[in-house]
N, C-alpha and C positions, 0 to 999 in steps of 0.2 A: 504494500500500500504506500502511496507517496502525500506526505504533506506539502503541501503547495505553497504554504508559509510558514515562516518560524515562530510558532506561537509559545504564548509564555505558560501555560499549562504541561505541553511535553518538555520543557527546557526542564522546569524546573523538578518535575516525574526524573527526566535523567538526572539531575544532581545529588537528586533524595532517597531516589528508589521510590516513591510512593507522589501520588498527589499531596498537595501543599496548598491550602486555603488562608485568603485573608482574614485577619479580623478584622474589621474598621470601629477607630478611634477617634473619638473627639475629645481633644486634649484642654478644649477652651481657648484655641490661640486665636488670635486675631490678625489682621492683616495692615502693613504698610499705608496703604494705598486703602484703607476705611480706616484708622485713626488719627489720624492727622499728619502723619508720619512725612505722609507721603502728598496724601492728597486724601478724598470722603468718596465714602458710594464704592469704590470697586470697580473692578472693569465692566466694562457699559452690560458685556452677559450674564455677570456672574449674579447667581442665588444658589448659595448651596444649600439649600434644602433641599431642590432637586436633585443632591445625590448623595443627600446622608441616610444611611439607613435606620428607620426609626429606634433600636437598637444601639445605637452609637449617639449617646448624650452626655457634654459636660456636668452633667450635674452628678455622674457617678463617676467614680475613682478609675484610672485606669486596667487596674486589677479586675476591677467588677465587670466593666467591660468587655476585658480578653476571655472572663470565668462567662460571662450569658453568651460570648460571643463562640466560643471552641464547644458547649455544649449545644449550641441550637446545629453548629457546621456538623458536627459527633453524629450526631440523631441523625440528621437526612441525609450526609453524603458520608458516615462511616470513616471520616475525617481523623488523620491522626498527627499530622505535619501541620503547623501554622506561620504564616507572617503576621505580624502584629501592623497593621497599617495606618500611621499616624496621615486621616485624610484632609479633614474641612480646612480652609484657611492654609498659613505658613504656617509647618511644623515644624523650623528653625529659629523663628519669630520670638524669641525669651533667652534670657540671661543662661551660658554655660550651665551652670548648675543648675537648673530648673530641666534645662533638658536632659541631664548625664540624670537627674531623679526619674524621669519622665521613662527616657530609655530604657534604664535599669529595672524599673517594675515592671514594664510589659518582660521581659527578657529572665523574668523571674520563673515565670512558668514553663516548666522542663518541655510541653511538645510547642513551643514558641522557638524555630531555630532563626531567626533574624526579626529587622526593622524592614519595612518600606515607609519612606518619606515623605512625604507630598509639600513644598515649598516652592521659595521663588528664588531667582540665581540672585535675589540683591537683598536676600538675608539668611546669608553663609560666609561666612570668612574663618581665616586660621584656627582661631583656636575650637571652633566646632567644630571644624573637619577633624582635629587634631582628638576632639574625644569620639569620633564617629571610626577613625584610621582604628582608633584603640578596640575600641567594638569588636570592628571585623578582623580583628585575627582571631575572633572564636565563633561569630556570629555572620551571619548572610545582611549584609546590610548594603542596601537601596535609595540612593537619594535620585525622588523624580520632581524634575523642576520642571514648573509649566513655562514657558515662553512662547509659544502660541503662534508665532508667526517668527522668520526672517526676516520680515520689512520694517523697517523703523515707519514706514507711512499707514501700517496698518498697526503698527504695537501705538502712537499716538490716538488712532480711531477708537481704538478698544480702551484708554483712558486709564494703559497698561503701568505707565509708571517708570518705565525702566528701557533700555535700549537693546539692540541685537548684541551688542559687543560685551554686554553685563551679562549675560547668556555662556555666550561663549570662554569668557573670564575663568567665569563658575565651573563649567563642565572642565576646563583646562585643568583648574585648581585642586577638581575632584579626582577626578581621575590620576592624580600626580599620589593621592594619598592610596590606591589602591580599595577605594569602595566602586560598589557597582554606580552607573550612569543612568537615569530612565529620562525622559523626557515628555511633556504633554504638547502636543500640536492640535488645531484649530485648522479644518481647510471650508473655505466656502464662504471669505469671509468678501463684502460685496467692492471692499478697496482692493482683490487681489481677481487679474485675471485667471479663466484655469489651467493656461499652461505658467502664469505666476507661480498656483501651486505647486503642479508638477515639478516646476523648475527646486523644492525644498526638499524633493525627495534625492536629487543630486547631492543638494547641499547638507544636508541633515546626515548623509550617509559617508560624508568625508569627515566628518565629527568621531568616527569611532564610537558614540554611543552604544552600550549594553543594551538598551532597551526602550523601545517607544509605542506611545497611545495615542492615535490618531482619532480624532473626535469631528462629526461633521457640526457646522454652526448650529444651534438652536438659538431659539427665540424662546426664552421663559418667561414666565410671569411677574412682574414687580420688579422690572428691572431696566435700565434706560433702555439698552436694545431695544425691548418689546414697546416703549413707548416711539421710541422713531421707526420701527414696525408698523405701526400703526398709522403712522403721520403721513410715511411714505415708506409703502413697502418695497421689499429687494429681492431677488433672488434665494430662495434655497432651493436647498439638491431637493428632485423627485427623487424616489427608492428605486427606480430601474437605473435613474443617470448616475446615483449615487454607488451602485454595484461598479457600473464600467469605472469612475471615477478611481473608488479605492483600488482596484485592480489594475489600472492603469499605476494609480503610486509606485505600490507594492513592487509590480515589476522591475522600477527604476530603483529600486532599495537594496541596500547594501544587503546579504543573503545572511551575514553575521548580525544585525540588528534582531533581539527578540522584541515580537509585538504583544503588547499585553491584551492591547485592545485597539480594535479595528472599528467602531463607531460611538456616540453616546446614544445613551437613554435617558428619558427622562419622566417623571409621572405623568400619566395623561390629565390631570387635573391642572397640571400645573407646565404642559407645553401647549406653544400656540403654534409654530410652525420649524421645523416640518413635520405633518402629523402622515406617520406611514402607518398606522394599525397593524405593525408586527413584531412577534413578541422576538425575544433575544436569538433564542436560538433557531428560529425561523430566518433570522438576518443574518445570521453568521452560515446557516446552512446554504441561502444561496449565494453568499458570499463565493465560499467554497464550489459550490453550482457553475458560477461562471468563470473563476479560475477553470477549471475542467471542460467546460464548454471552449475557452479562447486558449485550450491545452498550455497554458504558463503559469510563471509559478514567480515569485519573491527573490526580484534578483534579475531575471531574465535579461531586464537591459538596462543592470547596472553598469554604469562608466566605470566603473574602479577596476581593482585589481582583484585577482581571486579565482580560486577554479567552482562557476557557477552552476547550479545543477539543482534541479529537487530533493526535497530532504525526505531521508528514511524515515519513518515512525517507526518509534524501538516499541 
């Protein structure tokens, strides 16, 4: 059987020998860019309630969290390997020692073998990396920085905060310490043409990144996007354009990149567009569908260097 791209459930099956589930975390952090830090409000998409799990509340201790979160994964998926996934907001965003507390209780719980991070590349520097380096010589630890786009004209639209090159900094400076790299991308956004996009699968894939989450745009509720949505609307992907789209990336991607995730989701109560009425793995199946229909695979017509090819499923 051939997997047609490198997804992050069999990668990380080979590292462990078993499947490896997140827990997701809400640590109570806040962001840059909504305290005044930076700027208020957040980027013009963002409402994470759309993708916290009801489950994952500051108002319970981390510990409590990881213990409802490893027995509800136990029960339906016979779960015995976990990531502790520090998700909402910057999960770097707090004084050293708040975070080395933070880490160290989720890390506490013996079938917890690493961190995944969820943060922004412009609140990371030395000496967090430097308790993160310490981490991973026993722990599997992940910092995924969203940075959303390559274009300084579209990271300004999104009321992002931060530039391409603070991006790149980041990922430089991580990678130097020997933790893993993830990445969050954004494509569909209405300041980028599509072969704009396309053109980030080139450039994302000269990055050496470990791992990335391709997310198509949504328009949420309560949030500026969705009010200049409304004022005058733009473009989102249909779910048929949206299949060739991702497949079309994929192809131009580095074949060593692991992909966690190939689109979002969001509640239907709380997306206004694009509403495709299909559930997760209904999107990922024809995902799959039309890679095998256009017979290619993750990689196909990467520019780089490497011997390209489909990947085995062990």
């Amino acid at each position: 059987m051939t997997q047609r791209y490198n997804a992050f459930g069999q990668y990380m099956k080979k590292q462990f020998g078993t499947n490896v589930y997140k827990v997701n975390i809400d640590a109570g952090f806040t962001c840059p860019n909504r305290d005044g830090s930076l700027g208020f409000g957040g980027c013009i998409y963002c409402n994470n309630d759309s993708f916290r799990p009801s489950s994952c509340k500051p108002s319970m201790s981390v510990k409590e969290q990881i213990t409802n979160g490893i027995a509800y994964l136990s029960r339906r998926y016979k779960a015995s390997k976990f990531l502790a996934y520090f998700q909402p907001y910057s999960n770097t965003y707090a004084p050293v020692e708040e975070l080395e507390s933070l880490y160290k209780e989720a890390l506490q719980e013996p079938s917890v073998i690493g961190l995944a991070i969820g943060t922004r590349p412009d609140c990371i520097d030395s000496e967090k990396l430097a308790l993160l380096e310490s981490l991973a010589k026993k722990h599997f630890i992940l910092v995924e920085y969203g940075f959303q786009s390559i274009y300084d004209k579209t990271l300004r639209f999104i009321n992002r905060g931060h530039d391409y090159k603070t991006f790149l900094d980041a990922v430089s400076l991580t990678k130097s310490k020997g933790i893993f790299v993830g990445a969050h991308l954004i494509v569909g956004f209405p300041t980028e043409t599509r072969e704009e996009t396309l053109n980030m699968a080139d450039e994302v894939s000269g990055l050496h990144l470990d791992f990335l989450k391709i997310h198509q745009l949504q328009v949420v509720k309560d949030t500026p996007l969705a009010q200049m949505y409304k004022e005058n609307p733009f473009h989102t992907f249909e779910y048929e354009e949206y299949l060739d789209f991702v497949v079309d990336f994929i192809e131009r991607l580095s074949p060593d990149i692991v992909l966690q995730r190939l689109f979002a989701t969001t509640p239907d109560d709380m997306l206004i567009a694009p509403r495709w009425d299909r559930s997760r793995h209904q999107i990922t199946n024809d995902i799959q569908q039309r890679f095998i229909e256009r017979d290619t695979f993750q990689g196909k017509k990467y520019k780089g260097q490497g011997v390209i090819a489909p990947l085995s499923v062990l």
